[in-house]
C-alpha positions as CSV (number, residue, x, y, z in Angstrom):
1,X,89.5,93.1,80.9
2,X,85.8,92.9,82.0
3,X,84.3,94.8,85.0
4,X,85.1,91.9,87.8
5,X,88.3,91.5,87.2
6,X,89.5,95.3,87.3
7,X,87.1,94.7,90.9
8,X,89.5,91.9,91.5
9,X,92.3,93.8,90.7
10,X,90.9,97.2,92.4
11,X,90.5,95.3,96.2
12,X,93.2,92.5,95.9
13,X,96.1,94.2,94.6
14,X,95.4,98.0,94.5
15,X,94.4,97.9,98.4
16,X,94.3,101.5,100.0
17,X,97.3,101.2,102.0
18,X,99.6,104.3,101.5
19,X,102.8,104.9,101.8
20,X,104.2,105.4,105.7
21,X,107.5,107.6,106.6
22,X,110.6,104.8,106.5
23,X,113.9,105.8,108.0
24,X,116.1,106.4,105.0
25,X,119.2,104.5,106.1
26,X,122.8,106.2,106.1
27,X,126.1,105.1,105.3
28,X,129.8,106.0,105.6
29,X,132.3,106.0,103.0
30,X,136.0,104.7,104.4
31,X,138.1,105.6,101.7
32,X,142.0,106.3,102.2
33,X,141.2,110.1,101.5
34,X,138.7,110.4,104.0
35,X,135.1,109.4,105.0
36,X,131.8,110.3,102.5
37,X,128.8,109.9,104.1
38,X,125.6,109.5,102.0
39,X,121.9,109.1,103.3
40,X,120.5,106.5,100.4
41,X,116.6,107.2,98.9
42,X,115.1,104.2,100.5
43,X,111.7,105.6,99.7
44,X,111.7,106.3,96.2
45,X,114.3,103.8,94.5
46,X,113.3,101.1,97.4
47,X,115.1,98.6,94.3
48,X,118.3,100.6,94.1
49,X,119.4,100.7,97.8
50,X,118.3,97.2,98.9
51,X,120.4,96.1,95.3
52,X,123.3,98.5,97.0
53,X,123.0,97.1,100.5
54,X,123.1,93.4,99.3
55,X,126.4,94.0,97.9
56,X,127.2,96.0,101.2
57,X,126.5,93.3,103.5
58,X,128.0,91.0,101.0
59,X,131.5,92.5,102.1
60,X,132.0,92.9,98.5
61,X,133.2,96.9,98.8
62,X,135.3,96.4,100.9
63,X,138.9,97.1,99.5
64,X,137.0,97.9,96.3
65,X,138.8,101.3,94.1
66,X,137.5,103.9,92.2
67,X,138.3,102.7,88.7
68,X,137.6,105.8,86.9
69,X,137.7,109.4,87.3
70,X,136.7,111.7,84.7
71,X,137.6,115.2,86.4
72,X,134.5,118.2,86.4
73,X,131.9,115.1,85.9
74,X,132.4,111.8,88.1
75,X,134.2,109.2,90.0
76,X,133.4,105.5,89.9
77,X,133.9,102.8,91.9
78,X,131.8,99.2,93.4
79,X,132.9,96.9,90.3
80,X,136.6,95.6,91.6
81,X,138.3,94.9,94.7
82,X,141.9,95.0,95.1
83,X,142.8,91.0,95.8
84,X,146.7,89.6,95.3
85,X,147.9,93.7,94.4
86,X,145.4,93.6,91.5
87,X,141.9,94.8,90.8
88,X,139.5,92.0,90.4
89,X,135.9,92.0,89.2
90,X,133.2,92.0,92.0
91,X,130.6,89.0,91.3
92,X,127.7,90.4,90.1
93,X,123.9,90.1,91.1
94,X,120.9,89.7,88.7
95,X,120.5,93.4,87.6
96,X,118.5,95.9,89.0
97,X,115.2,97.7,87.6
98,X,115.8,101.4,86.6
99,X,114.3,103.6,89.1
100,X,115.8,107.4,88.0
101,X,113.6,109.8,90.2
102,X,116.0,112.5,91.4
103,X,118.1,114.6,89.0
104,X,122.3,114.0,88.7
105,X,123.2,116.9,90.6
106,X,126.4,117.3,92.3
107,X,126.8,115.4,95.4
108,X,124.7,112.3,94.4
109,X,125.6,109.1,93.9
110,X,123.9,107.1,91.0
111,X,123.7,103.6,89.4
112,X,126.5,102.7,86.7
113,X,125.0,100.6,84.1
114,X,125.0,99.8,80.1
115,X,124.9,101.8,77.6
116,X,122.0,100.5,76.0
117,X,120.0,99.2,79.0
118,X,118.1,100.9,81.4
119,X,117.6,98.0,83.8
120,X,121.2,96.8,83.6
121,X,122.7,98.5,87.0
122,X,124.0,95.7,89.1
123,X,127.5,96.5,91.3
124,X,128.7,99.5,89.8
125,X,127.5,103.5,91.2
126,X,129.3,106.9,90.8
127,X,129.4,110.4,92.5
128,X,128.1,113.0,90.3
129,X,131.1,115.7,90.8
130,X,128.9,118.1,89.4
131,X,125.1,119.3,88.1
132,X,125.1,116.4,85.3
133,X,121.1,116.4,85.3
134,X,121.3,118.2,81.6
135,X,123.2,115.0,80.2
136,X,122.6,112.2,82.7
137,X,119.1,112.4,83.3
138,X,117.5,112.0,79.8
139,X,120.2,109.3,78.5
140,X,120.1,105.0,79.0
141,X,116.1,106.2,80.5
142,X,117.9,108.5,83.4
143,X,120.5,107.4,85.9
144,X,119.2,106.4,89.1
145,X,120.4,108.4,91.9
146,X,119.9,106.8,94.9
147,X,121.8,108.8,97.5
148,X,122.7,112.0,98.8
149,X,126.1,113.0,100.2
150,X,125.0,114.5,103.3
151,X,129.2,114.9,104.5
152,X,132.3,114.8,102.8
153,X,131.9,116.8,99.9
154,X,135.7,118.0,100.2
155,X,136.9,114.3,99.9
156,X,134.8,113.8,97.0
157,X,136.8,116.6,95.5
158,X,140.0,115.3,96.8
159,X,139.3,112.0,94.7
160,X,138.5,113.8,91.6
161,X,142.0,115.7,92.3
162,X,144.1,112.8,91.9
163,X,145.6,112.1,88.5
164,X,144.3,109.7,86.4
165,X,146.3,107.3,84.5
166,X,145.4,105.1,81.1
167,X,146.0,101.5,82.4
168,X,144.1,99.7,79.6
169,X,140.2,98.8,79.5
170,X,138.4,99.1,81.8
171,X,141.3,101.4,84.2
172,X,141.8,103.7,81.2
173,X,140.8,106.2,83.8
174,X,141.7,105.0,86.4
175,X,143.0,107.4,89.4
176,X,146.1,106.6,91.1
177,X,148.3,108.6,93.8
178,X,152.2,109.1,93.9
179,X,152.4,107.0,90.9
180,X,155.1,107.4,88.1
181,X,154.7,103.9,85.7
182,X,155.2,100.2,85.9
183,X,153.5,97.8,88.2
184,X,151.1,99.7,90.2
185,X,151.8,99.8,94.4
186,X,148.5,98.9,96.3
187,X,149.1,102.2,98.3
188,X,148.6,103.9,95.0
189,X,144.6,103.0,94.5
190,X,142.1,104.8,96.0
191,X,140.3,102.6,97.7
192,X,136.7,102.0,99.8
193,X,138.5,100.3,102.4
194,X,134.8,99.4,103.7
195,X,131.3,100.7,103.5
196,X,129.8,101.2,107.5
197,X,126.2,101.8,107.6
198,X,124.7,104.4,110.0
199,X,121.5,104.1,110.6
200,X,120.1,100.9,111.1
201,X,116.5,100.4,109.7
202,X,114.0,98.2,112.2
203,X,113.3,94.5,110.6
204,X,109.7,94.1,109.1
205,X,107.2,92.7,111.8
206,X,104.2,90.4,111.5
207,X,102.1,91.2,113.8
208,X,99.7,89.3,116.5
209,X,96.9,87.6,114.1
210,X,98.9,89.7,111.7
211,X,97.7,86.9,108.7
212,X,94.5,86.1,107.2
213,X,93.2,85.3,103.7
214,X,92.1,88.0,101.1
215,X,89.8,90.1,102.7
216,X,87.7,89.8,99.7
217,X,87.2,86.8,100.0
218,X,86.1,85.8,103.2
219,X,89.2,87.0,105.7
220,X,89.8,83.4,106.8
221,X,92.7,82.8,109.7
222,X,94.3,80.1,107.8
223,X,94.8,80.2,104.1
224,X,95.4,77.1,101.3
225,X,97.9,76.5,98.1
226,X,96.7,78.5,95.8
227,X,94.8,81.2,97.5
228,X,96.0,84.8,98.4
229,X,97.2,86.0,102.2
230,X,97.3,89.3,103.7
231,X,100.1,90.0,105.8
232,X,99.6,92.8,108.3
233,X,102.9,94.3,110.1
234,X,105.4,97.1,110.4
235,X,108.2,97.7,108.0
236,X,107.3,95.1,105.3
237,X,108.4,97.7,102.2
238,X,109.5,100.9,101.6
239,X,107.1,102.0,98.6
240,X,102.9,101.0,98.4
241,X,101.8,99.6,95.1
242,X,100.3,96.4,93.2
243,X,102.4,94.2,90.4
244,X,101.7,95.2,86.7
245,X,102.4,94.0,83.6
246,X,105.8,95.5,84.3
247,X,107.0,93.2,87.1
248,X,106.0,89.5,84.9
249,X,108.6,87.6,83.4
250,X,109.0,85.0,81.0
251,X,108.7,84.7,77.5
252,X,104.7,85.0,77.6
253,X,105.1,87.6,80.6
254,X,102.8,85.8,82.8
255,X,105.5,84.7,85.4
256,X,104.0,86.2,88.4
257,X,106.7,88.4,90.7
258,X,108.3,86.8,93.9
259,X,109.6,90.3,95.0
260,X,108.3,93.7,94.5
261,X,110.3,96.8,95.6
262,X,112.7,94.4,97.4
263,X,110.0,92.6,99.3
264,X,109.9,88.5,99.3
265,X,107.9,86.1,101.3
266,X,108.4,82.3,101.9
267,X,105.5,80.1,103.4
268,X,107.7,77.0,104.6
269,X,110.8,78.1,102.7
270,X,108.5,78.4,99.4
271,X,109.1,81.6,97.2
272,X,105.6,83.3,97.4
273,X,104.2,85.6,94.4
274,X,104.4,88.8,95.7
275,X,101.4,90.8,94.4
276,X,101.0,93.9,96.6
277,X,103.3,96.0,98.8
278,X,103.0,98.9,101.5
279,X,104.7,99.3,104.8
280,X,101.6,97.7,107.0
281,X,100.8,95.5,104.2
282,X,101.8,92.6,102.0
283,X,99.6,90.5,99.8
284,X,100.9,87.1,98.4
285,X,99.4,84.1,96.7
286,X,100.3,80.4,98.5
287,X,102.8,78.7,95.8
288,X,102.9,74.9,95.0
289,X,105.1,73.4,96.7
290,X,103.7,74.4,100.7
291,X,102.4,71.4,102.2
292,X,98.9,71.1,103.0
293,X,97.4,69.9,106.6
294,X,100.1,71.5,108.0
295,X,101.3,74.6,110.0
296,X,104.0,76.7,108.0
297,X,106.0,79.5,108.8
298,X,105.7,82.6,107.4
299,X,108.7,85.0,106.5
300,X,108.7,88.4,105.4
301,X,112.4,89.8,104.1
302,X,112.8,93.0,103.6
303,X,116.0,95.2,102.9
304,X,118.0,91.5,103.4
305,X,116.1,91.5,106.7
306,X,113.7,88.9,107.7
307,X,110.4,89.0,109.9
308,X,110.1,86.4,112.7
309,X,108.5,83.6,110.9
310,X,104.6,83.4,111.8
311,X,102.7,80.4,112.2
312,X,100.1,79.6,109.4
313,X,97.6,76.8,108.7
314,X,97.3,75.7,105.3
315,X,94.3,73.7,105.0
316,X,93.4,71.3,102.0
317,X,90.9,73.8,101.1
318,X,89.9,77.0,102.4
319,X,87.3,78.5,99.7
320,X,85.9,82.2,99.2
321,X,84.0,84.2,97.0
322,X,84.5,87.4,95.8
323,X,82.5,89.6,98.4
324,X,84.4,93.3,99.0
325,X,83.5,95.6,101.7
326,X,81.6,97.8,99.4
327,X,79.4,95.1,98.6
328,X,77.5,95.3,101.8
329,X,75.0,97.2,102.2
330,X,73.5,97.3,105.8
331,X,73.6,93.9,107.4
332,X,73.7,91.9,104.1
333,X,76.8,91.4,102.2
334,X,76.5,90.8,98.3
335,X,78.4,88.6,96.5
336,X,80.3,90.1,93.3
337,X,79.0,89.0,90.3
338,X,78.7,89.5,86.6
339,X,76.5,89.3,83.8
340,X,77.4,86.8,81.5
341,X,75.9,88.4,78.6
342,X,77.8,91.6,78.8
343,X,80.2,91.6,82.0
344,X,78.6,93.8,83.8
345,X,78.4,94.0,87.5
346,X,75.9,92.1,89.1
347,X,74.5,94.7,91.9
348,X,71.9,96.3,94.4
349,X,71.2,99.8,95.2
350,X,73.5,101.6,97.0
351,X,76.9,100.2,96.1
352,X,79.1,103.3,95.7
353,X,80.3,103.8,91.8
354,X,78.1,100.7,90.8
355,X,74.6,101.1,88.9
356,X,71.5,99.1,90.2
357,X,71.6,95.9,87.8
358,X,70.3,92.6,89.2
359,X,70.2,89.0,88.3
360,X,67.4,87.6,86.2
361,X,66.1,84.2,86.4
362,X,67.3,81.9,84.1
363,X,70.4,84.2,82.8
364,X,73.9,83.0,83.5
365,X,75.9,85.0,86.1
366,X,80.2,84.7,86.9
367,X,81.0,84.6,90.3
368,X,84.5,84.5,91.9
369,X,86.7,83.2,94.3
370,X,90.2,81.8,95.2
371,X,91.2,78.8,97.4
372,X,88.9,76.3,96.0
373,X,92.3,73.8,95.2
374,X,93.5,72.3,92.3
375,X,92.8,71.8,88.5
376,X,92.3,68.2,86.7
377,X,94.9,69.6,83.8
378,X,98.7,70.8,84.3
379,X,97.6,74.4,84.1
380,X,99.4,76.1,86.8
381,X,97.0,78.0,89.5
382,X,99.6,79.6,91.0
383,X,102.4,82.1,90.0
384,X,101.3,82.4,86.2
385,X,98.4,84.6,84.4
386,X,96.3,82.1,83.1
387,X,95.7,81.7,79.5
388,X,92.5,79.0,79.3
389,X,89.8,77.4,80.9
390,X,90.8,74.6,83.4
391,X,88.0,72.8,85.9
392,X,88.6,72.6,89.4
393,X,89.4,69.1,90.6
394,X,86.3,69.0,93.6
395,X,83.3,69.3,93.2
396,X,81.1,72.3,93.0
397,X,77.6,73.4,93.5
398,X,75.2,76.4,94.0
399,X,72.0,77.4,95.2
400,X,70.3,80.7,95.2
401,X,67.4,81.1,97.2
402,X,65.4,77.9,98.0
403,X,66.9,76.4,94.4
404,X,69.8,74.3,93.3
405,X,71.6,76.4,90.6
406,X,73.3,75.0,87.4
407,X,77.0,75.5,87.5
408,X,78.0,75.3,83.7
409,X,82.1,76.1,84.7
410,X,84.2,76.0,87.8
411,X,88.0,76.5,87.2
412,X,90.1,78.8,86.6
413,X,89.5,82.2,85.2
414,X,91.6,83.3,81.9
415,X,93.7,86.2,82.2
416,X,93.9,86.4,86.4
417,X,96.2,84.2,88.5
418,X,95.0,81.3,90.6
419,X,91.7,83.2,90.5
420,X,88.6,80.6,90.4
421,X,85.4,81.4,88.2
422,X,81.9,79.9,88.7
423,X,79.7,80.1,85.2
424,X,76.6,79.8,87.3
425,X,73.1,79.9,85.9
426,X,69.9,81.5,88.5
427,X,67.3,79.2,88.9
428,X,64.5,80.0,86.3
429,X,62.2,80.0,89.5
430,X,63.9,81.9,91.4
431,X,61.8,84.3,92.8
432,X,62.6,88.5,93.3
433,X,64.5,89.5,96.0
434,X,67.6,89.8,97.8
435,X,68.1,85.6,97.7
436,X,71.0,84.1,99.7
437,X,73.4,82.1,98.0
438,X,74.8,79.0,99.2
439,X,78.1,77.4,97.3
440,X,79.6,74.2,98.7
441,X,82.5,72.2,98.2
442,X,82.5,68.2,98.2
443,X,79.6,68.4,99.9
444,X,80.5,71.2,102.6
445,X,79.2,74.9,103.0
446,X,81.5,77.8,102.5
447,X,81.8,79.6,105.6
448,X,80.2,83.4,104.2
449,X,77.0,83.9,104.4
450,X,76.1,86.0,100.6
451,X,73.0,87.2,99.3
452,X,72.6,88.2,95.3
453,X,69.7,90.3,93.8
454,X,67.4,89.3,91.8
455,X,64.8,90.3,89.5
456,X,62.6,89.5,87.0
């Protein structure tokens, strides 16, 4: 990847939010030995507990058993409720990404998953009944512990007391109380007769003017399909990160993310691509699909709890160029460019980490931006790394300095999502200096004012 685009990457979607203290959320284990009560590691398996709380909410523990017991090692449960005198399998959700942080000592509770998986966790957990770490956390990529038991360590023990009886696969270790043989009595399963959560964790707020469009490019108060918001707030995520390779799906991997560490967004009820989380901060790209003209609401859901939806217009078009903070240097702000020739960065004096390299007249410079609308082919320019060149559908021109400037390219820029590149070419003319540049679209200015260097 050439120098802009690890720029684009660096102020886009590797922003210097960090991490803020979250409540780690508490609940209470009814079970018909006694209560366990187990504060869960919101903050570093953010996946894991909103995965666990989903089911929680769902209803779905409640009058669930512990299936197996293995004495000296674990007890299991979440993966059948007791329904009609019989154990019956809890539906499951899409699986969760392996998260193992914190070792399998006693007194934790972990994700249950396949034997040859590491991202296969969905309903089922279990309660470490001793230090496991020496087996547990190096096999299947480390079980994810996601939980402390903070009370109730007795009735853990009291569980792993009863005696287990071979019932056939998958209760061939199955614990059951006062039981002799034949059908088994409902009184004999130990059951979660319902999971009760403690602490409550605040909603995620948007706040007053809490949306604009990537700072990068311009900071505009209403945004377009296509380009990239910033959400400002409170609670929006538990963790503070960027996508990566990691997070795409499909069989390409370029399907871009709609949740990240258990954050989604809609913009009218439209999945967005979620490409940066942090607690005050949440950066998406506008789907297809959100109309245009219009004013949507935005919705930020977070641990299965949603923001109040904010009001956002999305204009036809609402275009920016690529123009970070450390691109100004006094009053002037310089737009982020690149050498055709080699990819280097396009600069002045004084940018911080970034040599001295003008323009030259008559070379060909890339400049970028987002929310200049759609393409003339089916390429998608939203939700999808791109893979080729695709012209925009409007029209496109530049000038630099007092001089109309060749654009040889305006579309989409291979190997970024819905990011825009201009293949622009500085007037031959053009004299040296710090020379403004002017870009317009179907006939109208862009609202930043930019300035490029130049030199012969």
């Amino acid at each position: 990847m050439n120098s802009a685009k690890l720029l684009f990457l660096t102020v886009i979607f590797l922003t210097g939010a960090i991490l803020q203290g979250q409540s780690n959320p508490s609940v209470r284990f009814h079970t018909n030995l006694g209560d366990i009560d187990v504060t869960l590691t919101l903050d570093t398996t953010p996946a894991t507990v909103v995965n666990f709380l989903s089911y929680l909410n769902a209803g779905a523990y409640s009058n669930s058993i512990f299936h197996r017991s293995v004495p000296g090692f674990i007890i299991q449960g979440g993966g059948y409720q007791l329904v009609n005198h019989a154990p019956v399998a809890i539906p499951q959700n899409s699986p969760v990404r392996n998260e193992f942080k914190a070792s399998n000592t006693r007194g934790t509770i972990a994700m249950a998953k396949l034997g040859n998986d590491p991202n296969s966790a969905t309903d089922q957990w279990f309660f470490n009944l001793a230090d496991n770490s020496s087996n547990l956390d190096s096999q299947n990529g480390g079980f994810t512990v996601f939980g402390t038991v903070t009370a109730g360590l007795d009735v853990m023990d009291k569980i792993a007391a009863v005696p287990v009886y071979n019932q056939g696969s998958p209760f061939d270790q199955i614990p059951l109380q006062n039981y002799k043989t034949g059908i088994v009595p409902d009184g004999s399963y130990i059951l979660v007769t319902s999971i009760e959560q403690l602490v409550t964790v605040p909603a995620p707020s948007i706040s007053s003017n809490g949306i604009v469009s990537a700072s990068a490019f311009g900071a505009f108060s209403n945004a377009t399909v296509g380009s990239y918001i910033e959400i400002y707030g409170n609670n929006l995520a538990g963790t503070s990160r960027g996508w990566t390779t990691a997070d795409f799906t499909g069989s390409a991997g370029t399907k871009a993310p709609t949740s990240l560490d258990g954050v989604t967004v809609t913009i009218n009820g439209v999945p967005a691509f979620v490409c940066f989380v942090s607690p005050t901060q949440v950066n998406v790209q506008v789907p297809i699909g959100v109309p245009k003209g219009k004013v949507v609401p935005v919705v930020v859901t977070y641990r299965g709890q949603p923001s109040k939806p904010y009001s956002l217009t999305i204009d036809p078009y609402e275009p920016g160029l690529l123009a970070p903070a450390s691109f100004k240097i006094g009053s002037k702000q310089y737009v982020a460019a690149v050498h055709g020739a080699n990819n280097a960065l396009v600069a002045t004096s004084g940018i911080a980490g970034v040599a001295a390299s003008p323009a030259v007249p008559g070379e060909t410079i890339v400049i970028y931006g987002v929310g200049w609308g759609d393409v003339i082919t089916t390429a998608s320019y939203t939700g999808e790394i791109n893979q080729s060149l695709a012209s925009l559908d409007a029209s496109v021109q530049f000038s630099i300095g007092s001089s109309t400037a060749q654009v040889t390219y305006s579309g989409l820029s291979p190997g970024l999502v819905g990011v825009d590149q201009f293949n622009v070419v500085v007037p031959a003319n053009a004299p040296n200096g710090d020379l403004p540049v002017t870009a317009t679209l179907n006939g109208t200015a862009i609202a930043q004012t930019l300035f490029l260097p130049v030199r012969k």
